[in-house]
C-alpha positions as CSV (number, residue, x, y, z in Angstrom):
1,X,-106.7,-30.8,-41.5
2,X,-108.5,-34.1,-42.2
3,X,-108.1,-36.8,-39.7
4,X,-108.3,-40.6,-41.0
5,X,-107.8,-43.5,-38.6
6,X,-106.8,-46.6,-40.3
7,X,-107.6,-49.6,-39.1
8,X,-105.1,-52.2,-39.0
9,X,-101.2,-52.1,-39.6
10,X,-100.2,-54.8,-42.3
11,X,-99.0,-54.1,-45.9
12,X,-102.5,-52.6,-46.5
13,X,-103.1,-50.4,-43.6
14,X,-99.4,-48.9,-44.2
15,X,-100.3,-48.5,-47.5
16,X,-103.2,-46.2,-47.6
17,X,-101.7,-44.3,-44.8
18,X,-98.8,-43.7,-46.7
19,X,-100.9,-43.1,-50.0
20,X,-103.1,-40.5,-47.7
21,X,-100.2,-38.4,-47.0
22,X,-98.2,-38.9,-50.2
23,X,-101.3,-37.3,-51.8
24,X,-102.1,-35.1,-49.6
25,X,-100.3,-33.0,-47.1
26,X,-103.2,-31.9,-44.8
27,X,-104.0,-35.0,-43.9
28,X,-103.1,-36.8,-40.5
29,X,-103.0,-40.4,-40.0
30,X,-103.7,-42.2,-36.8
31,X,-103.3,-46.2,-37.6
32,X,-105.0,-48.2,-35.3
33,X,-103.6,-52.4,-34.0
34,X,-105.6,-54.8,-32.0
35,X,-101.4,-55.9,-31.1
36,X,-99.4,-53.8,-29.9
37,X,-96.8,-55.1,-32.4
38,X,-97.2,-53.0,-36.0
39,X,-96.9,-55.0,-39.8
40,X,-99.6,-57.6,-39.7
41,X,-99.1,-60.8,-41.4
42,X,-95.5,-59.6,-42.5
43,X,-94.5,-59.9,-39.0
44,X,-97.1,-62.9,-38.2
45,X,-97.8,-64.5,-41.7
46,X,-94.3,-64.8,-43.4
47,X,-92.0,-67.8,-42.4
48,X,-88.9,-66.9,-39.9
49,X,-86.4,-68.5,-42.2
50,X,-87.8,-65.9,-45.4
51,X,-85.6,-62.8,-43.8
52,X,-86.0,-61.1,-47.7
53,X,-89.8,-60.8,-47.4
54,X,-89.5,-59.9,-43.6
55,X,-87.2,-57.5,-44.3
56,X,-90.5,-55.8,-45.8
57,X,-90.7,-54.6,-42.3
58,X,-88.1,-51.6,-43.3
59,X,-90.3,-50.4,-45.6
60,X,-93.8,-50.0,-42.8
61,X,-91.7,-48.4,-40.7
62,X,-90.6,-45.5,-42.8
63,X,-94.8,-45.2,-43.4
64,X,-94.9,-45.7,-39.8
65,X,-92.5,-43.2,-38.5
66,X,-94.0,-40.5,-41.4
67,X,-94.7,-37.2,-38.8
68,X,-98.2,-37.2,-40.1
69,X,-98.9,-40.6,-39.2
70,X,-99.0,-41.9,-35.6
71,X,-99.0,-45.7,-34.6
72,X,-101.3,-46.5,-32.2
73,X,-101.2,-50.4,-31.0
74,X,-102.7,-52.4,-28.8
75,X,-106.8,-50.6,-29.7
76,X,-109.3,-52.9,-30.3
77,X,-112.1,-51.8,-32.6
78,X,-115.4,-53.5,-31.8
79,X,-116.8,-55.6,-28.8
80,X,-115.0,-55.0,-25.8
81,X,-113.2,-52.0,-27.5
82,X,-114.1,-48.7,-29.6
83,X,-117.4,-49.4,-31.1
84,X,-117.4,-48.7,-34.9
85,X,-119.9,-46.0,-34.6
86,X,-117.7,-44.2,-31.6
87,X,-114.7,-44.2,-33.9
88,X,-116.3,-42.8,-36.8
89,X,-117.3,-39.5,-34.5
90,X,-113.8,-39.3,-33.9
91,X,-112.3,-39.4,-37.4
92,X,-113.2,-37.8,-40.3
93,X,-113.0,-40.7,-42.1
94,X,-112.2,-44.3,-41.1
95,X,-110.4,-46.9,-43.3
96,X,-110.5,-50.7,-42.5
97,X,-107.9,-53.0,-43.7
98,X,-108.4,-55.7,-41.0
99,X,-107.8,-58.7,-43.3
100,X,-109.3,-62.1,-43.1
101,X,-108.9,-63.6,-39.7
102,X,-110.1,-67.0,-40.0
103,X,-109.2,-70.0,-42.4
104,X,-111.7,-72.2,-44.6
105,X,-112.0,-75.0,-43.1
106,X,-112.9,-78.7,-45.4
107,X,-116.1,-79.3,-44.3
108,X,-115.4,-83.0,-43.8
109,X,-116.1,-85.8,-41.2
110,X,-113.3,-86.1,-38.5
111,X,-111.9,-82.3,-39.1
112,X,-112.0,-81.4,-35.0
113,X,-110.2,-84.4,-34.0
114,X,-107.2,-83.4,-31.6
115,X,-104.2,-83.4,-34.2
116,X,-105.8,-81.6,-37.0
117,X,-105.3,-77.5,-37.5
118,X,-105.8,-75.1,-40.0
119,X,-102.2,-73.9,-41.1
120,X,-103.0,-70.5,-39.9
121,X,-102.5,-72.0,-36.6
122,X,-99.7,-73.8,-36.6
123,X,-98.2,-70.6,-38.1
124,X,-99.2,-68.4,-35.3
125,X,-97.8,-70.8,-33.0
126,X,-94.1,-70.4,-34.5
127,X,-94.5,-67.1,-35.3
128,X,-95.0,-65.8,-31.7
129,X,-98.8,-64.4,-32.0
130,X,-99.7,-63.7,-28.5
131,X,-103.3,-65.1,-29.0
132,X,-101.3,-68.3,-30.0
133,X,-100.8,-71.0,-27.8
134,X,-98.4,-74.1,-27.9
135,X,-101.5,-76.6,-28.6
136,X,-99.2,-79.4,-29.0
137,X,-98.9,-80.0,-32.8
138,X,-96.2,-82.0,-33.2
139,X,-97.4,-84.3,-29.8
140,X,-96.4,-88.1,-30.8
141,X,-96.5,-87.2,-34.4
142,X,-94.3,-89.2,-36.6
143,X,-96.2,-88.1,-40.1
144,X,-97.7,-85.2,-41.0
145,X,-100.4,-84.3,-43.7
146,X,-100.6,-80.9,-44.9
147,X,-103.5,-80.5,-46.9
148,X,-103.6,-77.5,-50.0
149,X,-100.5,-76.6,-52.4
150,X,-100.3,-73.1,-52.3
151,X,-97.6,-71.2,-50.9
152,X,-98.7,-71.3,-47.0
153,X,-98.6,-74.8,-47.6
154,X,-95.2,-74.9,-48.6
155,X,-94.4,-72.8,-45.7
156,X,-95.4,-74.8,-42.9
157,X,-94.2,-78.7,-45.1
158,X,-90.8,-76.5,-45.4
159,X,-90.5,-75.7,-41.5
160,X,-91.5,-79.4,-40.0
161,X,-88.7,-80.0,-42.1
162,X,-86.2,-77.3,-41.0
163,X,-83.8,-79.0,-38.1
164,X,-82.1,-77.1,-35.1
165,X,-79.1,-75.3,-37.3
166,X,-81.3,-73.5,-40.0
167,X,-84.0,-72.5,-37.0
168,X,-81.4,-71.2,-35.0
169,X,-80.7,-67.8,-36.7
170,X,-84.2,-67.0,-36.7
171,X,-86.7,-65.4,-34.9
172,X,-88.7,-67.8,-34.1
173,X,-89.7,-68.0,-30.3
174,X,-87.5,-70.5,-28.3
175,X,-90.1,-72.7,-27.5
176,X,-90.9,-73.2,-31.0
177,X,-87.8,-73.6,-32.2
178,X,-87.1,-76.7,-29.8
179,X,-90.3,-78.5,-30.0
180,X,-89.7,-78.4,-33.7
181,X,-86.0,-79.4,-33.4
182,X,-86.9,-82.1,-31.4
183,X,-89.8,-82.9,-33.7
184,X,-90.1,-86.9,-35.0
185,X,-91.4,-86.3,-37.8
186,X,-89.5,-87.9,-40.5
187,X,-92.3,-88.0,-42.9
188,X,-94.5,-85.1,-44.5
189,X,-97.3,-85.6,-47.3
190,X,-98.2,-81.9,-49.3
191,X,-101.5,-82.7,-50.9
192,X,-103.4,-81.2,-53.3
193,X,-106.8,-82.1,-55.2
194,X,-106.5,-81.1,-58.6
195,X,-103.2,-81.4,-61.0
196,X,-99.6,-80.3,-60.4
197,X,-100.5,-77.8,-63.4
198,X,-102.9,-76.3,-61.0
199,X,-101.1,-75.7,-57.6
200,X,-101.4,-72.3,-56.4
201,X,-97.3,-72.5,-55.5
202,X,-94.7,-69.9,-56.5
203,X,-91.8,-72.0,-58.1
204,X,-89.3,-70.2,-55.8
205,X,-91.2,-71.6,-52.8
206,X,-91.7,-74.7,-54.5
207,X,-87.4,-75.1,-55.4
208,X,-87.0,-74.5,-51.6
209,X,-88.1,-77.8,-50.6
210,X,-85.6,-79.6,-52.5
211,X,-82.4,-77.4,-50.6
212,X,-83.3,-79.0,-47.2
213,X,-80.5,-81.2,-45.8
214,X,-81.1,-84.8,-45.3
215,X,-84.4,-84.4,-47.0
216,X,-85.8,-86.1,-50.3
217,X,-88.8,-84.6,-52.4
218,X,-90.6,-87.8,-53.7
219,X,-93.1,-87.4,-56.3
220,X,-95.2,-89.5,-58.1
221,X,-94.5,-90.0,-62.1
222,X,-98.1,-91.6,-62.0
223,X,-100.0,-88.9,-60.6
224,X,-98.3,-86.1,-63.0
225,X,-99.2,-88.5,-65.7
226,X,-102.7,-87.7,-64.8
227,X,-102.4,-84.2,-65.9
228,X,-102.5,-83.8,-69.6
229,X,-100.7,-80.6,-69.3
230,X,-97.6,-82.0,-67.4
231,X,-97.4,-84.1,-70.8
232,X,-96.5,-81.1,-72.7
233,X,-96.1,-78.0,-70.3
234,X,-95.3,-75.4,-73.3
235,X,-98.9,-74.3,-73.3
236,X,-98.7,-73.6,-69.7
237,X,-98.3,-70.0,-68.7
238,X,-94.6,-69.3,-67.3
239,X,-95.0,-69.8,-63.9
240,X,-97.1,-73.5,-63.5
241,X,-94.4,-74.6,-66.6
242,X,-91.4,-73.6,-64.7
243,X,-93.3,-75.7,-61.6
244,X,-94.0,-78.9,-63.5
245,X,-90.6,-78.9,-64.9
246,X,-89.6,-78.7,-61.1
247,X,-92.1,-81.2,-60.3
248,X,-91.0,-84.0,-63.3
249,X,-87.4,-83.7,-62.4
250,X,-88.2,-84.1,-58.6
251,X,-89.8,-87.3,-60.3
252,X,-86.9,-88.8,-62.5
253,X,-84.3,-88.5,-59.4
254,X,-84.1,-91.7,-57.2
255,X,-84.6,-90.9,-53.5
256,X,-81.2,-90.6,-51.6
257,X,-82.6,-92.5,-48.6
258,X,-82.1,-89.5,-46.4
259,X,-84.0,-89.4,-43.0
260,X,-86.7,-87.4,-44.0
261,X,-89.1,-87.7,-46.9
262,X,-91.1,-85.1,-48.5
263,X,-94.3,-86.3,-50.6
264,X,-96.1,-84.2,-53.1
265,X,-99.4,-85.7,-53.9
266,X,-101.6,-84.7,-56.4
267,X,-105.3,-85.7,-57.3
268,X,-106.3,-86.8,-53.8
269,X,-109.8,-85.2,-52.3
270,X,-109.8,-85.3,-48.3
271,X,-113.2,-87.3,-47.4
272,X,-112.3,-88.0,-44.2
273,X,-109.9,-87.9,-41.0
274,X,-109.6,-91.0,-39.1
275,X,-109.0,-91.2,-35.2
276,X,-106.5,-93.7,-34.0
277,X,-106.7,-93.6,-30.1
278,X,-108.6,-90.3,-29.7
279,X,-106.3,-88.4,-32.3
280,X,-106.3,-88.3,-36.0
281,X,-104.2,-90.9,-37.0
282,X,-104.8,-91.1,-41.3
283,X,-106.6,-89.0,-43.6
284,X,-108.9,-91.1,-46.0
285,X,-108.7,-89.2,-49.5
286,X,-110.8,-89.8,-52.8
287,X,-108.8,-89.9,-55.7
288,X,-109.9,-86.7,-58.2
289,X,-109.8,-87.0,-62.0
290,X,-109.5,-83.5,-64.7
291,X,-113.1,-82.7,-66.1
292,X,-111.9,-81.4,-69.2
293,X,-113.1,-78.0,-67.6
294,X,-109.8,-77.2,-65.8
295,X,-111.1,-78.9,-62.0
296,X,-112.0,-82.3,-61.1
297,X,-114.6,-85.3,-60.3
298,X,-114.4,-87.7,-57.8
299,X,-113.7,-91.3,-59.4
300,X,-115.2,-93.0,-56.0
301,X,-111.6,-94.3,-55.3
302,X,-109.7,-93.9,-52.0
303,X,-106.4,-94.0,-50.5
304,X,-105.9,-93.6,-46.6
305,X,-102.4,-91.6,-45.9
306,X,-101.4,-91.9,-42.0
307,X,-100.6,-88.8,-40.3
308,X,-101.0,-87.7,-36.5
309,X,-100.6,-83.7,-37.1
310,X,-103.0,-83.0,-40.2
311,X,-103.0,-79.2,-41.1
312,X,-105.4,-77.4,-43.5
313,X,-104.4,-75.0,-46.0
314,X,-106.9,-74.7,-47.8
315,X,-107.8,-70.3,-48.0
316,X,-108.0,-67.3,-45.6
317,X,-111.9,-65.9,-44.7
318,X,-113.0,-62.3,-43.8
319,X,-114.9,-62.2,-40.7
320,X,-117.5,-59.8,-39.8
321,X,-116.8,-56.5,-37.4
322,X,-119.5,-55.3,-35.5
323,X,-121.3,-52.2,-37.3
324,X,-120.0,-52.8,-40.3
325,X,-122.1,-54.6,-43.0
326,X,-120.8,-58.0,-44.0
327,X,-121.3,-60.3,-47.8
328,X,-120.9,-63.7,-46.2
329,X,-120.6,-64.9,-49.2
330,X,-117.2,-63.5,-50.6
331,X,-116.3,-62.5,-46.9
332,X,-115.6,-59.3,-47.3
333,X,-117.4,-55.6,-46.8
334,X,-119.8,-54.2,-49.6
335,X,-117.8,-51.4,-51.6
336,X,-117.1,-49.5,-54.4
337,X,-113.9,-48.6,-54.6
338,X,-113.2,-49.0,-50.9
339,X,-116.2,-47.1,-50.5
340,X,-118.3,-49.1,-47.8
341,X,-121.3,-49.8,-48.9
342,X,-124.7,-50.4,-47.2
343,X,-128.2,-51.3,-48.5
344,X,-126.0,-51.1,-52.0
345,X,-125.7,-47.2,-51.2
346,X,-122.2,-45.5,-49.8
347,X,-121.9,-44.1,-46.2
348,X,-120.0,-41.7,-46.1
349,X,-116.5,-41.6,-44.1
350,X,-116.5,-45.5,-44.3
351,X,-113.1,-47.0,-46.4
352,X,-111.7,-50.5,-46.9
353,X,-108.3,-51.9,-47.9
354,X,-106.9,-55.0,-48.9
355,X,-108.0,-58.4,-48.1
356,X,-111.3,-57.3,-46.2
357,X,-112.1,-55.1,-49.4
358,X,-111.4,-58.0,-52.2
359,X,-111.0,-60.9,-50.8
360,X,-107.8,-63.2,-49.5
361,X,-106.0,-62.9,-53.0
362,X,-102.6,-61.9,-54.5
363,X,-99.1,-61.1,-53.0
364,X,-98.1,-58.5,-50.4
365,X,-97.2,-56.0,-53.2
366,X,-100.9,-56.5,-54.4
367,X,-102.0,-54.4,-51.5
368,X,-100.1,-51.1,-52.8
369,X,-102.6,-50.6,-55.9
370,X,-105.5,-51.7,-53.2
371,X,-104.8,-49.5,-50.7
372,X,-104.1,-46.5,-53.5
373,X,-107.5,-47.0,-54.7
374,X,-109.0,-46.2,-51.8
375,X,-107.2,-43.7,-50.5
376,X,-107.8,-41.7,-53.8
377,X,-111.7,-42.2,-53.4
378,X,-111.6,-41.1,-49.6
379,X,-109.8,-37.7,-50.9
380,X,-112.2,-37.5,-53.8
381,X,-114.5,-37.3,-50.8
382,X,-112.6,-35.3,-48.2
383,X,-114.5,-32.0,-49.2
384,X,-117.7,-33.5,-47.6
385,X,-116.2,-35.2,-44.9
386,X,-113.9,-32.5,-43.6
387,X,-117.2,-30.2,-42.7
388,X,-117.7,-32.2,-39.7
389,X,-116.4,-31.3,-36.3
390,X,-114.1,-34.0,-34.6
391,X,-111.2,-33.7,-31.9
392,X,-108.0,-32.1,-32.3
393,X,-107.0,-35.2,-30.6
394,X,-108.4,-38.8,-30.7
395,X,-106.2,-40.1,-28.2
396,X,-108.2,-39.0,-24.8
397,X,-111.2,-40.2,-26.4
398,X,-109.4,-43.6,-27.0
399,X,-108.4,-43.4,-23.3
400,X,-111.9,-42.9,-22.0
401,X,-113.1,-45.7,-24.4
402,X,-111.2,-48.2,-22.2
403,X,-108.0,-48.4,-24.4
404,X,-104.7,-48.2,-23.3
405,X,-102.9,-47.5,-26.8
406,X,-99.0,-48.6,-27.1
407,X,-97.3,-45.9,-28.8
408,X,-94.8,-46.0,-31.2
409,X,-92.1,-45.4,-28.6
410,X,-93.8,-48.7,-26.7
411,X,-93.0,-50.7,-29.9
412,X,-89.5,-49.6,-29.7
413,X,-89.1,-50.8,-26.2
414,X,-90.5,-54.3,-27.5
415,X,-88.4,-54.4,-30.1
416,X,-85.2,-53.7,-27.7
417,X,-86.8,-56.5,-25.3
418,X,-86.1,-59.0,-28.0
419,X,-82.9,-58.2,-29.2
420,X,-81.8,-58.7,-25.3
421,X,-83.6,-61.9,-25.4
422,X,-81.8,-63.2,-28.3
423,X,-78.8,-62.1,-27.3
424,X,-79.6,-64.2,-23.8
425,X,-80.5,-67.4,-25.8
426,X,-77.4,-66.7,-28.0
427,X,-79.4,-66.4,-30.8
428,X,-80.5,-63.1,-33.1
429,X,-83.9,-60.8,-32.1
430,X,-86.0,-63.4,-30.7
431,X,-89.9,-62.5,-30.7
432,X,-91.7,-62.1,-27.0
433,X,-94.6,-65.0,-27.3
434,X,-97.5,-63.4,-25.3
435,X,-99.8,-60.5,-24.7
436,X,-97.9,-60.1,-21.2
437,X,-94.7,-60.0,-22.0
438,X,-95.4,-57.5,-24.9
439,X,-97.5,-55.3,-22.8
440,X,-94.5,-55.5,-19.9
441,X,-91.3,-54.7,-22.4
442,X,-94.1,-51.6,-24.3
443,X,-93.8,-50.4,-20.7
444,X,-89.9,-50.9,-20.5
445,X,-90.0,-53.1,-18.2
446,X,-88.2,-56.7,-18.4
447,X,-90.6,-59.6,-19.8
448,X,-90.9,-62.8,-17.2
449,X,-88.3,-65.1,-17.8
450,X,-91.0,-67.1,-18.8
451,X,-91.1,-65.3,-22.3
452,X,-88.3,-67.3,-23.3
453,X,-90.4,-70.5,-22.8
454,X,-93.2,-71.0,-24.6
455,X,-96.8,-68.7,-25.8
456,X,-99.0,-68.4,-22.8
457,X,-102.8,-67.4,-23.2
């Protein structure tokens, strides 16, 4: 019997445990969460109001619920948890698929003035991640500047615009959902720094914006003027031509005057973000032109857009893990086909999956093939591996590390915890907002009322 821990319980992690024991029957799966929530970014990462992609969820728990896979939340790897090397005497082999944590930031003057976020935050904010906390984004904010046009982007543009009836159904946490209803922003700019040709947006996501009541998508006929291949999009592959053609009819329609304005900006480089009383209060952005090379130079002209909430979304990083080697570089772990590599030479019992292994790139589905990969080299390797002595059962060893692992039965109680919370608020499943509540309702015990309130530290 081979026993595999996998670390980390998004797409990817669900993946290779399901591809360990779809190709293998011997093998046992324990898979490993810092939360003691399971599904990763599809639980934390996709937008409340996108209930197709959440429903995603369906799909991890089958994996999850598999009798030769057990869910262990709440287990962190690393400092102040399971060192890497202690884990590894455990398992036969150990797969990590812990994802990139952190966001790129712009490297610019003015970028850790109070007001300005990476998206990643904002999104953790309404999407209940206990180690979130309500930082005050939309605090006297009457414009907003979101910087990158890719899909997260559109995300967090698409959910300052949202109002109180279309938040309602989901499962945002309360708090959330009222600062944002009560938001005054009546103004969002989405800005990118090459060409509309360019933007990293799905035309699905893009189309979104323009079904939001009392809300007009403005774009500039100028600045798609600027891209020679808005001209004549035929050459374009399918998906940018289907989003300029969105794009130059957004810019042929007269604005409807509605209360809220959406702005797609193209060609603007952020140089700077410019305080106005102790907050950021503009962004000052150098106007790009194309190279001929498909990116851009600066032509040494500005603009200054106002905005007091400015969020960056501009890439996911890796970060490193303690006793595991590190390219910071690409951010990701040295491998060869999941393989973990150090010195350039494989260690044996050492995997990676997903966004760790290749870097922050492609779609959820993108993970399946990932995480196949790898599991295929660790059973090319299982011979080997299996010859070494480990526990029958991780789990006391866990304990004795100083873990206290939610089971899956604890995830169950959480999930009952917010259906009764929704149904208190009159709404659906609402999420519990913090690492106490969570840890109380694993338990089956009833969260603080103060769950319904707001993310607490």
């Amino acid at each position: 019997m081979l026993r595999v821990a996998v670390v980390g319980s998004g797409p990817s992690g669900c993946y290779t445990a399901q591809s360990l024991v779809q190709l293998d029957s011997e093998v046992r799966v324990d898979v490993l969460d810092r939360l003691p929530c399971p599904y990763g970014l599809v639980r934390y990462g996709v937008a409340p109001d996108h209930e197709k992609i959440k429903s995603l969820q369906n799909t991890l728990r089958a994996v999850l619920e598999h009798d030769r896979v057990r869910f262990l939340g709440s287990v962190q790897i690393g400092p102040g948890g399971v060192r890497v090397d202690r884990l590894r005497e455990l398992y036969h082999a150990v797969v990590y698929c812990v994802g990139a944590a952190t966001d790129r930031r712009l490297g610019i003057p003015g970028e850790d003035l109070p007001g300005s976020w990476s998206a990643t935050q904002f999104v953790s904010w309404y999407s209940a991640h206990p180690d979130a906390v309500d930082a005050g984004f939309l605090r006297d904010a009457r414009s907003a500047v979101v910087i990158g046009v890719g899909n997260v982007a559109v995300d967090v543009t698409r959910m300052l615009a949202r109002g109180l009836a279309e938040l309602t159904p989901t499962d945002m946490p309360q708090a959330a959902l009222t600062t944002l209803a009560e938001s005054r922003v009546t103004e969002i700019h989405m800005v990118g720094r090459r060409g509309p040709s360019q933007a990293r947006f799905t035309t699905k996501e893009l189309r979104e914006l323009g079904t939001l009541p009392e809300t007009d998508v403005v774009v500039d006929p100028a600045e798609l003027a600027l891209d020679p291949d808005c001209t004549d999009p035929s050459a374009l592959p399918a998906p940018q031509r289907r989003n300029v053609e969105v794009l130059r009819g957004w810019a042929e329609a007269p604005p409807t005057g509605a209360p809220r304005r959406i702005r797609l900006r193209f060609f603007l480089r952020p140089a700077e973000l410019l305080a106005e009383q102790g907050r950021v209060g503009a962004v000052r952005f150098e106007r790009t032109a194309p190279d001929g090379h498909g990116g851009v130079t600066g032509t040494g002209r500005h603009e200054i857009v106002g905005g007091q909430l400015v969020l960056r979304s501009v890439g996911y990083r890796g970060v490193p893990l303690e006793g595991l080697p590190f390219d910071p570089a690409t951010g990701t772990v040295p491998n060869r086909s999941g393989r973990v590599l150090r010195g350039g030479v494989v260690t044996p019992g050492e995997y990676v999956a997903g966004w760790i292994k290749r870097g922050p790139t492609g779609v959820i589905g993108t993970n399946r093939p990932c995480a196949k990969e790898t599991a295929t080299a660790l059973l090319e390797d299982a011979p080997a591996l299996a010859l070494r002595a480990v526990p029958d059962d991780p789990l006391p060893a866990l304990r004795a590390a100083g873990t206290d692992p939610v089971a899956w039965q604890g995830w169950q109680s959480i999930e009952r915890a917010e259906a009764e919370l929704g149904a208190s608020l009159g709404r659906g499943v609402v999420k519990l907002p913090d690492w106490q509540s969570l840890l109380q309702a694993a338990e089956g015990k009833a969260p603080q009322p103060s769950a319904a309130e707001g993310n607490a530290p």
